[in-house]
Structure formats: structure tokens, C-alpha cells
CHARMM-style PDB file with segment names, atoms N, HN, CA, C and O in Angstrom:
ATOM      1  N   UNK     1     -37.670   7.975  -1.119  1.00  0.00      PROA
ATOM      2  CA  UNK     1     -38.682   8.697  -0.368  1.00  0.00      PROA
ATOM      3  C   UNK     1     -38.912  10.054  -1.041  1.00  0.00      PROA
ATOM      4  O   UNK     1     -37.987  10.662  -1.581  1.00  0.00      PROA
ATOM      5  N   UNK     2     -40.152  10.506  -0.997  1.00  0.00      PROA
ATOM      6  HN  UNK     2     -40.903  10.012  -0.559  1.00  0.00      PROA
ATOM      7  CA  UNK     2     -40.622  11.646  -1.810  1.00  0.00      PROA
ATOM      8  C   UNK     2     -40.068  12.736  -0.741  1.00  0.00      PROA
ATOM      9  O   UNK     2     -40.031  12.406   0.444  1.00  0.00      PROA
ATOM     10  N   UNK     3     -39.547  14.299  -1.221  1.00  0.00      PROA
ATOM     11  HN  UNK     3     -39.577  14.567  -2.184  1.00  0.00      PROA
ATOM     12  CA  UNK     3     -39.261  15.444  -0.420  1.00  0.00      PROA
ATOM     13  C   UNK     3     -41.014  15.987   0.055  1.00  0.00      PROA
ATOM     14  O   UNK     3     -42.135  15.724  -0.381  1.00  0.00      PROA
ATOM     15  N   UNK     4     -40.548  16.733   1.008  1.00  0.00      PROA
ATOM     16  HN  UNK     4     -39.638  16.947   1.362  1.00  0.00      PROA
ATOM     17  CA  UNK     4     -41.712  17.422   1.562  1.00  0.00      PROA
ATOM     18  C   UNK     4     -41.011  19.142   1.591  1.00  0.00      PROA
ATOM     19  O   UNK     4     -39.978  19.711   1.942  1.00  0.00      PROA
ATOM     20  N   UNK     5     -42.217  19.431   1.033  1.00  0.00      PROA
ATOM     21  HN  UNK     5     -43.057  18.968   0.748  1.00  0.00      PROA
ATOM     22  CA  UNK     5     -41.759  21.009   1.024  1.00  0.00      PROA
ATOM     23  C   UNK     5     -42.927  22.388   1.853  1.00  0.00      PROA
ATOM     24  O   UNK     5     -44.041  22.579   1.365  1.00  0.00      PROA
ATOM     25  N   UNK     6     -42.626  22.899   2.623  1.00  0.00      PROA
ATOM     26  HN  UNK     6     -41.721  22.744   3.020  1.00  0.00      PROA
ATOM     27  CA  UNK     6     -43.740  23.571   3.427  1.00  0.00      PROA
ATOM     28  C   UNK     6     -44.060  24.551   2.209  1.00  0.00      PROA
ATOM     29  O   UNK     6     -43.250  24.753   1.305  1.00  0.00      PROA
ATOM     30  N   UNK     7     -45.299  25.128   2.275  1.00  0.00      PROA
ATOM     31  HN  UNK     7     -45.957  24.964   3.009  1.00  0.00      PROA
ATOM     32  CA  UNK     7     -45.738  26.077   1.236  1.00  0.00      PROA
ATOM     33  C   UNK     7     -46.622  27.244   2.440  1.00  0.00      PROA
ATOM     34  O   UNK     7     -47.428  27.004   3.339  1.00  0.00      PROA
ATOM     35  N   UNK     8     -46.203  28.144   2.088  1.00  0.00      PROA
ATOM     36  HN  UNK     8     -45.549  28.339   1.357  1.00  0.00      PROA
ATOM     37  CA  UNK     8     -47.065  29.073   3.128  1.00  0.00      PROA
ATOM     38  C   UNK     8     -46.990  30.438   2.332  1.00  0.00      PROA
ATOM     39  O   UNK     8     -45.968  30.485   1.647  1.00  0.00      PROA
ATOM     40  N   UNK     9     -47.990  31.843   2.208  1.00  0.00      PROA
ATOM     41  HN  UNK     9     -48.820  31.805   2.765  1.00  0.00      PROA
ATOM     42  CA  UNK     9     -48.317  32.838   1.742  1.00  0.00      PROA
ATOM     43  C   UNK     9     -46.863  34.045   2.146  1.00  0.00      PROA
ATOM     44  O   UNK     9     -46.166  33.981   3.158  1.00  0.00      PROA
ATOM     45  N   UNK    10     -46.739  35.021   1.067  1.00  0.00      PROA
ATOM     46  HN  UNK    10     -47.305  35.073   0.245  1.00  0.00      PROA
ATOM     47  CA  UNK    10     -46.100  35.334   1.380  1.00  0.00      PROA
ATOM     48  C   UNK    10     -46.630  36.458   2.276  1.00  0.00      PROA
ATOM     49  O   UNK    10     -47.694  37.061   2.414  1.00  0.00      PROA
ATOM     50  N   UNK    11     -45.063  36.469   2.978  1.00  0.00      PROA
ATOM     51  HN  UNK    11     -44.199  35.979   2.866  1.00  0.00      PROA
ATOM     52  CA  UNK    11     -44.827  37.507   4.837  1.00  0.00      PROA
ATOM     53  C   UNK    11     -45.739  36.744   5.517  1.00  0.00      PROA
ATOM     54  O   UNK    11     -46.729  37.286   6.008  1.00  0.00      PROA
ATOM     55  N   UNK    12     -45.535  35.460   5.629  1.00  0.00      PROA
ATOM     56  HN  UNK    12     -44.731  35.019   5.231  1.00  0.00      PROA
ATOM     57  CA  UNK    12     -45.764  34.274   6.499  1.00  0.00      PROA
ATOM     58  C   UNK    12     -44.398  33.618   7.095  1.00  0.00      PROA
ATOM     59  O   UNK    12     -44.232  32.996   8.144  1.00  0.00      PROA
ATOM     60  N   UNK    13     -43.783  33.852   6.413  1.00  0.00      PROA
ATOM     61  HN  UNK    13     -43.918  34.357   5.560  1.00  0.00      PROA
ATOM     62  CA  UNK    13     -42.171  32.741   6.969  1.00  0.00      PROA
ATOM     63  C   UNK    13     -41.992  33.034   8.124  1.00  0.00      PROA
ATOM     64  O   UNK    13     -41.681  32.044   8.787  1.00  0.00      PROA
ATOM     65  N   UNK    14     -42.067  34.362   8.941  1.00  0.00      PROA
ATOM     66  HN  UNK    14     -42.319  35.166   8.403  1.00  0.00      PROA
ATOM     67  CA  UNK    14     -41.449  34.345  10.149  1.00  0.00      PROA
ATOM     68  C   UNK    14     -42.495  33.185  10.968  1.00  0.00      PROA
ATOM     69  O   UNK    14     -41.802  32.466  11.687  1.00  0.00      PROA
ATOM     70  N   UNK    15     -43.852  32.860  11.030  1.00  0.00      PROA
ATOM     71  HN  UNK    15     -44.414  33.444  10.445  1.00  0.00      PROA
ATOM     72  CA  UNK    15     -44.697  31.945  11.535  1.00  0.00      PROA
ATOM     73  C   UNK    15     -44.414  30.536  11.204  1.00  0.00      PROA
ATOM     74  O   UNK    15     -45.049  29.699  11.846  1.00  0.00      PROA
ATOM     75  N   UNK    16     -43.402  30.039  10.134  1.00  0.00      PROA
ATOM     76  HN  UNK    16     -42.886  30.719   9.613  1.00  0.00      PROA
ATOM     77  CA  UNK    16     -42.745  28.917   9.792  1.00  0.00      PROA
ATOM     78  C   UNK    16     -41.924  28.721  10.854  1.00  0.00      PROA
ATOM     79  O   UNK    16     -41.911  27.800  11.671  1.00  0.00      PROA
ATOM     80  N   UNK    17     -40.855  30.229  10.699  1.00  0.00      PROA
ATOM     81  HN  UNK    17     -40.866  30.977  10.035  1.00  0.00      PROA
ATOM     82  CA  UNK    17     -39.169  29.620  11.054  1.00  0.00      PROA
ATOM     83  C   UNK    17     -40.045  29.642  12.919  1.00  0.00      PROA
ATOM     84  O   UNK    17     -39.440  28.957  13.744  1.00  0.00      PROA
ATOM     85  N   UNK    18     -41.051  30.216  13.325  1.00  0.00      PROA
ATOM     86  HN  UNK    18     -41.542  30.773  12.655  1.00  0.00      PROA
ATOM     87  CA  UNK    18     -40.947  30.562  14.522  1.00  0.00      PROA
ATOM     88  C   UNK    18     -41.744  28.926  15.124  1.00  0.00      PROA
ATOM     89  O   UNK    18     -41.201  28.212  15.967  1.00  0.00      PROA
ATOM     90  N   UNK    19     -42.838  28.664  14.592  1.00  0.00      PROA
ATOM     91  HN  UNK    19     -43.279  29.244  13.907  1.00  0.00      PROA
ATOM     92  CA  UNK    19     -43.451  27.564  15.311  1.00  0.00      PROA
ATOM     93  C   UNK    19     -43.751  26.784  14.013  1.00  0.00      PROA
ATOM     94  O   UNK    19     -44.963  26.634  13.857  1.00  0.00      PROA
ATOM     95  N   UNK    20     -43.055  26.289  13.119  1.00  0.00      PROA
ATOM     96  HN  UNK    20     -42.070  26.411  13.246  1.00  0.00      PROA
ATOM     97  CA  UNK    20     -42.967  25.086  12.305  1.00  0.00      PROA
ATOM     98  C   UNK    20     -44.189  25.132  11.449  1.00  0.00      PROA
ATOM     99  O   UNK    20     -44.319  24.339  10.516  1.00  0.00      PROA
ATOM    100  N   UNK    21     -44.863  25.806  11.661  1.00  0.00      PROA
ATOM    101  HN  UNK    21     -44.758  26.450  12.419  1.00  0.00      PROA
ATOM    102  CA  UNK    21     -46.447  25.900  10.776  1.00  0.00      PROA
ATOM    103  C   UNK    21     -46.482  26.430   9.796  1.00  0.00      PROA
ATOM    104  O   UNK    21     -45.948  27.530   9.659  1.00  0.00      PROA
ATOM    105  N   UNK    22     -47.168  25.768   8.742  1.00  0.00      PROA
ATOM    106  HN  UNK    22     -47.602  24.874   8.853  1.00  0.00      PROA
ATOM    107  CA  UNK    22     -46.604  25.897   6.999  1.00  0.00      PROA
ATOM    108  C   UNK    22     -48.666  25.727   6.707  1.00  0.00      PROA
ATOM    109  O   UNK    22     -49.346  24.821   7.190  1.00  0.00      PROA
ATOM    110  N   UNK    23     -49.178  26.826   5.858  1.00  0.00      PROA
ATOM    111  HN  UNK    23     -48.626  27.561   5.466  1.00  0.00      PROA
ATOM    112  CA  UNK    23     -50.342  26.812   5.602  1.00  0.00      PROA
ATOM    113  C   UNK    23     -50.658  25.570   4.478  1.00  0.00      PROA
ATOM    114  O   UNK    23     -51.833  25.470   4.124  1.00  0.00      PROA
ATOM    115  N   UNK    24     -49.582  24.535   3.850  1.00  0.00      PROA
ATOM    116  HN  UNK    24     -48.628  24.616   4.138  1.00  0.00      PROA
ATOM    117  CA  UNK    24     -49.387  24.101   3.377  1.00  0.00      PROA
ATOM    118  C   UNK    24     -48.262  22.957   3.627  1.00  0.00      PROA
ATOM    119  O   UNK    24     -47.368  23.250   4.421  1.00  0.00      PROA
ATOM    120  N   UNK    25     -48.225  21.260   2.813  1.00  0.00      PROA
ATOM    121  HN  UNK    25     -48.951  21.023   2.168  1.00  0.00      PROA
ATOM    122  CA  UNK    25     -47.267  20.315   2.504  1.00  0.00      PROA
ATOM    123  C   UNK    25     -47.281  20.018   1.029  1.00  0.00      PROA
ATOM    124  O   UNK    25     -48.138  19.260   0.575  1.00  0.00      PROA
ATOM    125  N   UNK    26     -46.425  20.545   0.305  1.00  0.00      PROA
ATOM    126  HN  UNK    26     -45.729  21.161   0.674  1.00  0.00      PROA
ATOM    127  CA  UNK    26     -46.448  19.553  -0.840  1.00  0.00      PROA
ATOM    128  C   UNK    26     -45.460  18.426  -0.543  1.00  0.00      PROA
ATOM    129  O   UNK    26     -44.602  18.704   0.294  1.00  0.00      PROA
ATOM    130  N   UNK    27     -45.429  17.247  -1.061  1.00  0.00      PROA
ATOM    131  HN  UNK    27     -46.126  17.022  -1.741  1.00  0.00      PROA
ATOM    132  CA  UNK    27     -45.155  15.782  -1.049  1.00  0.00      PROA
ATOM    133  C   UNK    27     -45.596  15.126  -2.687  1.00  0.00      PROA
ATOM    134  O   UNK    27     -46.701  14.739  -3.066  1.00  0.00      PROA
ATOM    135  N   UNK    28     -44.413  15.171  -3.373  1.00  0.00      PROA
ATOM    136  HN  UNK    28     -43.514  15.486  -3.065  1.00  0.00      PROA
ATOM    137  CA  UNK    28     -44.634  14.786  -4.397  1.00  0.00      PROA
ATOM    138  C   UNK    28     -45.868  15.471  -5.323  1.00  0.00      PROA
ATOM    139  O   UNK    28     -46.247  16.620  -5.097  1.00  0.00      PROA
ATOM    140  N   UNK    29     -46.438  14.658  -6.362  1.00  0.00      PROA
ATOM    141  HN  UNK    29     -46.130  13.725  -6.545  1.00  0.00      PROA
ATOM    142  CA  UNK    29     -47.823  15.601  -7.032  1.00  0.00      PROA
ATOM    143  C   UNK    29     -48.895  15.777  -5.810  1.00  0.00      PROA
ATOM    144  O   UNK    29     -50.043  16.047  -6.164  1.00  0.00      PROA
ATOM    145  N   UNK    30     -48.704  15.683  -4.761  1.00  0.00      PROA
ATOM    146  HN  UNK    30     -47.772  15.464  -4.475  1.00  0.00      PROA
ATOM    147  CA  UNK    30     -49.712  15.797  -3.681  1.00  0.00      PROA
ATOM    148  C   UNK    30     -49.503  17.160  -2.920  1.00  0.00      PROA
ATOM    149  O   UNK    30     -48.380  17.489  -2.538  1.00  0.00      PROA
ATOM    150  N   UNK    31     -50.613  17.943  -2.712  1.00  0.00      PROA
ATOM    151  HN  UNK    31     -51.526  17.676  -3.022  1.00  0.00      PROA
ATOM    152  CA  UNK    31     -50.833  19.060  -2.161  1.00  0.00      PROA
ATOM    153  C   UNK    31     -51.504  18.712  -0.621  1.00  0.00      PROA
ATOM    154  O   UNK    31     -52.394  17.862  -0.583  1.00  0.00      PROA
ATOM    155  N   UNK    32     -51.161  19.237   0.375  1.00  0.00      PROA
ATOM    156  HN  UNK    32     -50.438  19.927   0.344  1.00  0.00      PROA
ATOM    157  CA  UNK    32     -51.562  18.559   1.856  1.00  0.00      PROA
ATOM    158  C   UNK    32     -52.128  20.419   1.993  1.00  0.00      PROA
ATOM    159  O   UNK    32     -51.276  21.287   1.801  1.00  0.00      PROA
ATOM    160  N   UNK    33     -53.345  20.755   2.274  1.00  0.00      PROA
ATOM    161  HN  UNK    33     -54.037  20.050   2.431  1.00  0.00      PROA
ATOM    162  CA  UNK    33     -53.356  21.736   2.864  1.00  0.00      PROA
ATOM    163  C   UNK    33     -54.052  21.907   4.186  1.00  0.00      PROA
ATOM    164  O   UNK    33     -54.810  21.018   4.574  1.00  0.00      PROA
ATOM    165  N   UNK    34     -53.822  23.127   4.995  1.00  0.00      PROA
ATOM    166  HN  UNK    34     -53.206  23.849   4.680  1.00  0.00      PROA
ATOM    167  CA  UNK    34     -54.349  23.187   6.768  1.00  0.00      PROA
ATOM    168  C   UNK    34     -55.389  24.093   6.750  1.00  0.00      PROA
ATOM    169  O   UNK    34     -55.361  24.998   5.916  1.00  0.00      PROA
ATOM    170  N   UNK    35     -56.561  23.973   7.751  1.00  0.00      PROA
ATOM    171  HN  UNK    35     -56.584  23.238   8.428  1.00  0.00      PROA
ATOM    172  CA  UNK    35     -57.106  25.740   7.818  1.00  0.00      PROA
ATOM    173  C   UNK    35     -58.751  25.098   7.772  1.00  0.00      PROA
ATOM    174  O   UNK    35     -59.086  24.067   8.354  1.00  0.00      PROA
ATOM    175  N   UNK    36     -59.456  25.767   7.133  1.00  0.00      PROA
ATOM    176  HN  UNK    36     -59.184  26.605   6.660  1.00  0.00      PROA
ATOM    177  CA  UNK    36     -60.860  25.783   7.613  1.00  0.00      PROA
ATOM    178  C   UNK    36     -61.693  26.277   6.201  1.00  0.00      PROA
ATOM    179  O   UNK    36     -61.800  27.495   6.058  1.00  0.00      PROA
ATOM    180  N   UNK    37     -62.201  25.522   5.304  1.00  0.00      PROA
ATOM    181  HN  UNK    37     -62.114  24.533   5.420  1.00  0.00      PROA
ATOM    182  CA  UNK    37     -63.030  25.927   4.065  1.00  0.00      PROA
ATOM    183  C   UNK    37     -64.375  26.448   4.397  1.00  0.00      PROA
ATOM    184  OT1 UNK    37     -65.138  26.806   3.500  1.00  0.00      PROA
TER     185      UNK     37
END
């Protein structure tokens, strides 16, 4: 199984460790991103 790694901007982590939300998933060569273009 491929790792999953949260990716988020930095002086964002406390919004990770606090409610799990990562502005970002990488998963293998795959980039998963969240938000609004």
C-alpha cells in the first residue's frame, strides 16, 4: 500500500494537529489537493 503524507503551508500545522485538515494529500506520484481555484 502506497504512504499518504498530509502537505499543508507553512504555520499551518497547528490547523492539522488541531482538526486533521491538511491543504494537501500526497499518495505516491499523486498530489490530492483541497480549496477553491
Amino acid at each position: 500500500m502506497v504512504e499518504r503524507t498530509a502537505v499543508f503551508p507553512a504555520g499551518r500545522h497547528s490547523l492539522y494537529a488541531e482538526h486533521r485538515y491538511s491543504a494537501a494529500i500526497r499518495s505516491g506520484d499523486l498530489l490530492f489537493v483541497s480549496g477553491q481555484v
